[in-house]
C-alpha positions, 0 to 999 in steps of 0.5 A, a space after each residue: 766794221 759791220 761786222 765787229 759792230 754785230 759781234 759786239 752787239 751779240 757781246 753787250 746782249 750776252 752780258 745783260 743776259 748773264 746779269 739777269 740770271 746772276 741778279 736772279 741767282 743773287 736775289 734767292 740768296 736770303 740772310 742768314 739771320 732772317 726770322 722764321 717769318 720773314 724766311 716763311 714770306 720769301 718763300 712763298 714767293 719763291 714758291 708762287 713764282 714756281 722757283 720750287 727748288 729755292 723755295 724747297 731750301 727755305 722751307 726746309 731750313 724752317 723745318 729744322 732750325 724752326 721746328 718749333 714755331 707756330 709755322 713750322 706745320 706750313 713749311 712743312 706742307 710747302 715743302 712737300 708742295 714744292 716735291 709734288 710740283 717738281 714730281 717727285 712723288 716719292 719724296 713730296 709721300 714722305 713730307 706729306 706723311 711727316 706732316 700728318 704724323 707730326 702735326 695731327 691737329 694742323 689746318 693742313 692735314 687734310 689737303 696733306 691727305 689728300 695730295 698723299 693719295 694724290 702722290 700715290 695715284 700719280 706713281 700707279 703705272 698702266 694696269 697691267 704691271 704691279 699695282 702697289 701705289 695704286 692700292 696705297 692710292 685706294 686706301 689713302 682716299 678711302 680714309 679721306 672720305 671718311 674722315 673728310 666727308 664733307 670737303 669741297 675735295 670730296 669730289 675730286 677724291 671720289 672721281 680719283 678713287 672711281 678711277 683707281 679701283 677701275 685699273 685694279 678691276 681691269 687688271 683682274 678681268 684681263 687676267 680672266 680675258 686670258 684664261 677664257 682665250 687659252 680655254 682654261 675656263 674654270 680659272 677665268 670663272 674665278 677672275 671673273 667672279 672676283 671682279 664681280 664681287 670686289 669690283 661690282 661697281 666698275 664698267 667690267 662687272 657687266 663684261 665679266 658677268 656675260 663671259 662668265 656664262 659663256 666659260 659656263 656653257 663652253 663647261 657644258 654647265 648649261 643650268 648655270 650658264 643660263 642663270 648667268 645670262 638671266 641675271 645679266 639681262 635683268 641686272 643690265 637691262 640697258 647694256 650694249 650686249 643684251 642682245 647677245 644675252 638673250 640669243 644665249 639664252 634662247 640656244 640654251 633652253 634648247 641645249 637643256 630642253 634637249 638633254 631632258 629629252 634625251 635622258 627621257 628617252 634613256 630612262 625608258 628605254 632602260 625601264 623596257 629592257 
């Protein structure tokens, strides 16, 4: 007796969990014959209830059937929206970029904008594999500062951007890291320049600067390598290896001192014979 009375306990619970998913299944299901506002309310709260792929559907049926309306441009963003938040970037790319080309003038266009790079900035893998999203990343934020200067997003896309010009910076110096460790020193000195020159604002540019004078002096350049460690002590007064720097510095006066004294010594004793 207990124990029918427990399996039918465990069947009157398995039901009224079987009705709440069909009454929630059903309660999605909208008329066929709804206006594109009303479809437009329902699926804003679908979509604020996170039930994104409901709201997907019926933001997309008013892209289509509805292109014309005033709120098609709003479909259109959520549509992308509810990708984003279901991550897939790819897609929620293009509904992002089908917006800004077909509704220029749209009050949505820069949050598109910006959620395009956003997009872009998610798909950007670990620094050491191929960086095309994270170039698109860089670009996509680049035209929103400019464009959208004064946004309250400003600074979020600006931090964003910090960030994504610094994987590329890592990747350039870590391309460098290995040619100085395998002894290939002219090669690193070019990545290390590059990362100078193009990324001269990031937390490698003083790294690449101190190893490139090192690559100097492992070419015997001492004149060069010098001017390198002086112009890091003066551009980063305050970096953790300045100290390295000027014991640098100091060894290579008295490389240089050296060589003059040595050539002295062969000049004249060639001049004597």
């Amino acid at each position: 007796m207990r124990q029918n009375l427990k399996l039918y306990t465990i069947l009157l619970l398995s039901l009224f969990l079987i009705s709440i998913v069909l009454f929630s299944c059903s309660s999605n299901k909208l008329r066929a014959d709804l206006s594109p506002e009303e479809r437009m309310e329902a699926a804003l709260k679908m979509f604020q209830k996170k039930h994104y792929l409901d709201a997907k559907t019926q933001f997309r049926i008013i892209t289509l059937s509805h292109s014309g309306s005033a709120i098609a441009d709003k479909a259109q963003f959520y549509l992308a929206e509810c990708h984003f938040y279901l991550k897939e970037y790819i897609l929620a790319a293009s509904e992002y970029q089908r917006l800004i080309k077909t509704f220029p003038s749209s009050e949505y266009v820069d949050d598109a904008k910006y959620k395009l790079g956003l997009c872009y900035f998610k798909l950007s893998p670990k620094y050491s594999l191929d960086q095309e999203y994270t170039i698109k990343a860089i670009q996509q934020f680049q035209e929103f500062l400019e464009d959208y200067h004064n946004s309250p997003l400003a600074p979020e896309v600006q931090e964003k951007l910090v960030e994504a010009r610094t994987k590329l910076a890592h990747k350039v110096y870590a391309a460098a890291d290995q040619y100085r460790k395998m002894g290939i020193y002219k090669s690193a000195i070019i990545y290390y320049d590059l990362v100078l020159q193009k990324y001269y604002d990031s937390k490698f540019a003083p790294k690449a600067l101190y190893w490139s004078g090192i690559c100097y002096e492992k070419l015997d350049q001492y004149d060069e390598a010098l001017d390198v460690f002086q112009n890091f002590v003066k551009k980063y007064p305050k970096d953790e290896m300045v100290s390295r720097a000027n014991r640098e510095i100091k060894k290579l006066k008295e490389k240089i001192q050296k060589r003059v004294e040595t050539a002295a010594r062969v000049e004249s004793a060639g001049s004597e014979n």
